[in-house]
C-alpha positions in Angstrom: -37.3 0.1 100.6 -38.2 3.2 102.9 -40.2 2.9 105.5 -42.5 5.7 107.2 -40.7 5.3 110.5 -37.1 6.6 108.3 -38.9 9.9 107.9 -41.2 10.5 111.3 -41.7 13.5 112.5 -39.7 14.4 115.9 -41.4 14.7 119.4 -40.3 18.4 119.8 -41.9 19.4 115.9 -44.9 17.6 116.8 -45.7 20.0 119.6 -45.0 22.9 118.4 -47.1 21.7 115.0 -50.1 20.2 117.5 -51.6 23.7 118.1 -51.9 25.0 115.0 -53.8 22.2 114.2 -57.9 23.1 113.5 -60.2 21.8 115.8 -62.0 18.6 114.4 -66.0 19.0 115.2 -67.3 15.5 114.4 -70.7 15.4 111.9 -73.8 14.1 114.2 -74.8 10.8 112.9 -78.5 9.4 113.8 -77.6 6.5 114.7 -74.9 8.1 117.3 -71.8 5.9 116.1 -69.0 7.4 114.4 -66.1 5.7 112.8 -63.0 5.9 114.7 -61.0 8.7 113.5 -56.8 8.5 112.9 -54.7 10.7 115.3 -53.4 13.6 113.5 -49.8 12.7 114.0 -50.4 9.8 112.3 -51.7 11.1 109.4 -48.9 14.1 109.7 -46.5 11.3 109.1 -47.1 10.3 106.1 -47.5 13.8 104.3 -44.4 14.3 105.6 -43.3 11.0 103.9 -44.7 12.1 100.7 -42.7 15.4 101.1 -39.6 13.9 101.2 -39.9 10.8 99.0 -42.0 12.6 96.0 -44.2 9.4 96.3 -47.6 9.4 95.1 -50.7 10.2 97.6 -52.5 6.2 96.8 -48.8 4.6 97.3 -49.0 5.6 101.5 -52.1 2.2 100.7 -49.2 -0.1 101.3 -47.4 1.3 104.3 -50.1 0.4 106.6 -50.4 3.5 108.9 -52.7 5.5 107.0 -54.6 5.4 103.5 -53.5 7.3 100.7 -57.2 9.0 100.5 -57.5 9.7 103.9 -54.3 11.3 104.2 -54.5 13.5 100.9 -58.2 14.7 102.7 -56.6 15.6 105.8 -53.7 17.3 104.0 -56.4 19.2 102.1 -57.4 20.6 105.3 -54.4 21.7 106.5 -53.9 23.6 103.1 -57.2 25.0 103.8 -56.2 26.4 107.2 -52.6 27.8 106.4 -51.4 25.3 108.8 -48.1 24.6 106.9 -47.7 29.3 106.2 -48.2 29.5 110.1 -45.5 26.6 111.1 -42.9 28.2 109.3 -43.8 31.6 110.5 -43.6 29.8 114.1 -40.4 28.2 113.7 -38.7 31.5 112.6 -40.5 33.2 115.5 -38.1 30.5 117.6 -35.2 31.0 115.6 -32.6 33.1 118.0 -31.5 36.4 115.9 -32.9 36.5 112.1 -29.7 38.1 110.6 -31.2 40.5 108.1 -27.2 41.9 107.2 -27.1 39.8 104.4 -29.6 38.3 102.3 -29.7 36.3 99.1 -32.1 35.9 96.5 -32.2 33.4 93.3 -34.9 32.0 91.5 -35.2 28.1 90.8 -37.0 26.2 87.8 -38.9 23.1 88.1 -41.0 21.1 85.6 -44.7 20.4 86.1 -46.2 18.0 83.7 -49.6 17.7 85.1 -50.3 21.6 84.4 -52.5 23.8 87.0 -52.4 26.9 88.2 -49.0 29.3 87.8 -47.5 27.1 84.9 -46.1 28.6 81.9 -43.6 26.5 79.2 -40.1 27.8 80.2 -37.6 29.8 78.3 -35.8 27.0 77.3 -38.1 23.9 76.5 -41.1 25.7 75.8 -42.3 21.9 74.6 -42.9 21.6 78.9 -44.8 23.5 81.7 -42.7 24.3 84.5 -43.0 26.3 87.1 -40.1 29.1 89.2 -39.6 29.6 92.8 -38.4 32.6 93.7 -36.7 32.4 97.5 -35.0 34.7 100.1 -32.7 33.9 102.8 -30.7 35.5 105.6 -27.4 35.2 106.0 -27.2 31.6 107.4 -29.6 30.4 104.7 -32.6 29.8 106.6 -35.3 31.1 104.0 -37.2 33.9 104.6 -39.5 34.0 101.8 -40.9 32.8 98.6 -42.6 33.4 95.6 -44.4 31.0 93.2 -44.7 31.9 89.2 -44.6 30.7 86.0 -41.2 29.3 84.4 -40.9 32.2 81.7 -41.6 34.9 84.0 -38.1 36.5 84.5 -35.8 36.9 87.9 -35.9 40.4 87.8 -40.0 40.7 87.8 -40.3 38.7 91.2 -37.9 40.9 93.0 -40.8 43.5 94.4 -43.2 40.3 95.5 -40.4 37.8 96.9 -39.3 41.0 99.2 -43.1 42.2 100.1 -43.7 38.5 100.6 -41.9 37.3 103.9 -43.6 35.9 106.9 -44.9 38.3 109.5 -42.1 37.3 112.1 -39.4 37.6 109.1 -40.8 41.1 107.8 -41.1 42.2 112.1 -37.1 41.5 112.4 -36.3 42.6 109.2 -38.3 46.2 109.9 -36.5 46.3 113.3 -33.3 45.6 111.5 -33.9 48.3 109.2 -35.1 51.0 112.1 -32.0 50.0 114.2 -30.0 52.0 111.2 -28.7 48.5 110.5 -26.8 47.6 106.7 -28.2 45.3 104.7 -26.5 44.0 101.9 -28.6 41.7 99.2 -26.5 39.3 96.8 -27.8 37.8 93.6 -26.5 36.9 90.3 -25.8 38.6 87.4 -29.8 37.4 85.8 -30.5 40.9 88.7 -28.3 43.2 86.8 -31.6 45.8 86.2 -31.9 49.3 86.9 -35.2 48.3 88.4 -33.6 46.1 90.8 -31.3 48.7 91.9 -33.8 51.7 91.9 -36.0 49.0 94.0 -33.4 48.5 96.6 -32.2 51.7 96.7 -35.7 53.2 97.7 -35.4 50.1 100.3 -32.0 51.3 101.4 -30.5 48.3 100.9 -27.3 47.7 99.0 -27.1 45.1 95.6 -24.4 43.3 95.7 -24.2 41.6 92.0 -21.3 39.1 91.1 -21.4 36.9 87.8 -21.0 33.4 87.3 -17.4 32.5 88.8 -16.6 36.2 89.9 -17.2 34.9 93.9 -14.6 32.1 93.3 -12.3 34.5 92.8 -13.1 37.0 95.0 -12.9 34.1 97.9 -9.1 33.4 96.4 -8.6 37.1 97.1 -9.5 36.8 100.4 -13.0 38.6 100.6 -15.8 36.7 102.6 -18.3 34.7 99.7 -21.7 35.1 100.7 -24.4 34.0 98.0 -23.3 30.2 98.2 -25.5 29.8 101.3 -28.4 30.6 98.6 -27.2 27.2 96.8 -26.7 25.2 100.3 -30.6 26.3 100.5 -31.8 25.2 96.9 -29.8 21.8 98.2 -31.7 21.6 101.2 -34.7 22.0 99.4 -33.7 19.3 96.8 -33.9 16.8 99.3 -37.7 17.1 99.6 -38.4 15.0 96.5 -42.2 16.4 96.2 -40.5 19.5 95.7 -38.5 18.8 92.7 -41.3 18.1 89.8 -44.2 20.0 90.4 -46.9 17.2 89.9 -49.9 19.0 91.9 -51.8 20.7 89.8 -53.5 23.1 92.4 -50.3 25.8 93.3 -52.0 26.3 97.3 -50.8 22.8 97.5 -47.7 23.0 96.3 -47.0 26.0 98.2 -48.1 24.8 101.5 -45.2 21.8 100.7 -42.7 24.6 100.5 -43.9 26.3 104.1 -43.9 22.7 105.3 -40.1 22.1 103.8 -39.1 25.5 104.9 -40.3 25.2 108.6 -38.7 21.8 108.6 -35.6 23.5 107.9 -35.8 26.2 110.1 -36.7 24.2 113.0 -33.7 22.0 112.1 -31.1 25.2 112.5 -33.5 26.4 115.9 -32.2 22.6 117.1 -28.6 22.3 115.9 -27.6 25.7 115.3 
């Protein structure tokens, strides 16, 4: 069985995670006794146990580090803060040279039985709720940004928001990109193939770069460079965060703050090891 110490969070991430922390100002009591409180690292660890191993919030009752309750309250509060938006937006602040050449964008479906907010039936099962992720990411797959919608809302709908949407250190080096007179080439499937997409990207002065399903095999064979399969390496990156897979919160800030918290985690991995 997995423990919490498989999945702990490194020394290095720690500190750079400890200052965005909010500053806890303890409720007087009258009788001037408190009860003691759990060190925020050790309630870090188990959210980011639940983020990897999907498990539910009441099951962390039976690791004996931290309560389930306790830890979904202190999560809360991270939410709440934007703790998760601003770690990500850290860890590609650290990241040596965000390569804006080449980006990739594709859209991802996943089911969410419990309902909430931003949770429509999708095309195909419209029997289920379910909900799309729309990401970005440059060209060594570190993502850049994302957008949350329902599962029938179409790919070529989130383009505008899933580009306006990217952290302030992404949308900095991507604007410097851009005023450096730099080319920047976006590849997506063949679900893009809209005149709004192009007249969208065209305003941006960026180039589409649109293959079908199987056309990139072949254009590898031929001996031309593939670039979109670091959009799949991503979505498989991302699949290894469990929580992440079936969209069981029914409140879409937490869900989202999960993907900042996934997404710096990944980021800070590539600031490590390249």
């Amino acid at each position: 069985m997995a423990t919490v110490q498989e999945f702990t969070l490194s020394d290095t991430l720690w500190k750079r995670l400890a200052p965005l922390l909010p500053v806890h100002v303890p409720k007087a009591h009258p009788l001037d006794c408190y009860r003691r409180r759990i060190p925020d690292r050790d309630v870090l660890i188990p959210i980011f146990f639940v983020l990897r191993t999907g498990c539910q919030w009441k099951a962390l009752n039976a690791m004996g580090l931290c309560k389930g309750f306790t830890t979904h309250s202190r999560s809360q509060h991270r939410v709440q803060a934007g703790v998760f938006a601003r770690l990500w937006d850290e860890t590609l602040g650290d990241l040596i040279g965000l390569n804006f050449s080449w980006l990739a964008l594709d859209g991802s479906l996943h089911k969410a039985p419990l309902g909430g907010e931003i949770n429509s039936p999708p095309h195909t099962d419209r029997a289920k709720g379910g909900v799309k992720c729309s990401r970005l990411t440059e060209v060594r797959g570190i993502p850049v940004g994302l957008v949350l919608d329902g599962a029938n809302r179409h790919d070529v709908k989130l383009v505008d928001s899933t580009l306006a949407g990217l952290p302030p250190v992404a949308e900095a080096a991507r604007d410097v990109h851009r005023a450096a007179g730099g080319e920047q080439g976006l590849c997506r499937d063949a679900g893009y193939d809209a005149i709004q997409v192009r007249e969208t990207l065209t305003a941006l002065g960026d180039t589409a770069y649109i293959r079908p399903r199987g056309e990139e095999v072949q254009a590898k064979k031929a001996g031309q460079k593939a670039r979109r399969w670091v959009m799949e390496r991503t979505h498989s990156w991302l699949s290894r965060f469990r929580y992440l897979l079936i969209r069981r919160a029914k409140n879409s800030e937490n869900y989202s703050a999960m993907l900042h918290f996934a997404s710096a985690r990944i980021t800070w991995y590539n600031c490590l090891f390249g």
